[in-house]
C-alpha positions, 0 to 999 in steps of 0.5 A, a space after each residue: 041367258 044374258 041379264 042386265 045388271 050382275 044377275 047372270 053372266 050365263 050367255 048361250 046353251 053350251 055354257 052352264 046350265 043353271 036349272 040342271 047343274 047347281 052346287 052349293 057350298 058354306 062359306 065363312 066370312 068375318 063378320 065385318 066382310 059378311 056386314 059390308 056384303 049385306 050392305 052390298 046386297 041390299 043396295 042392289 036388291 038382292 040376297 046376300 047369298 045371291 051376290 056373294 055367288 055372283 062374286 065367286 063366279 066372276 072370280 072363278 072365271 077370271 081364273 080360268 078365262 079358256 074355260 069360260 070365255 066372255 059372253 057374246 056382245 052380239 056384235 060382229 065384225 
């Protein structure tokens, strides 16, 4: 599932599934971080929580780039 804009980064079957597998967690931020992503959020429409998952997601898999590889660009050599 690929989306435009920062809303997935899921791309086939076989890597997470959204519907089935979701954690939540609590995340503490200073006040002024929290600020600046209302902000953030607001400029892209979207929910404070939504993009701060996004955020972490991103993160989480630059971190470990062979767990995760880049989505499918659908072009092939």
């Amino acid at each position: 599932m690929q989306r435009t804009g920062y809303h997935c980064l899921h791309s086939s079957n076989n890597d997470l599934d959204v519907a089935k597998d979701v954690k939540r967690i609590t995340v503490t931020l200073p006040a002024r971080i929290f600020e600046d992503l209302e902000q953030w959020a607001e400029w892209e429409s979207r929910p404070p929580a939504n993009l701060a998952a996004f955020l972490i997601e991103l993160s989480v898999r630059a971190k470990f780039p062979d767990k995760y590889p880049p989505p499918q660009t659908g072009q092939q050599s």
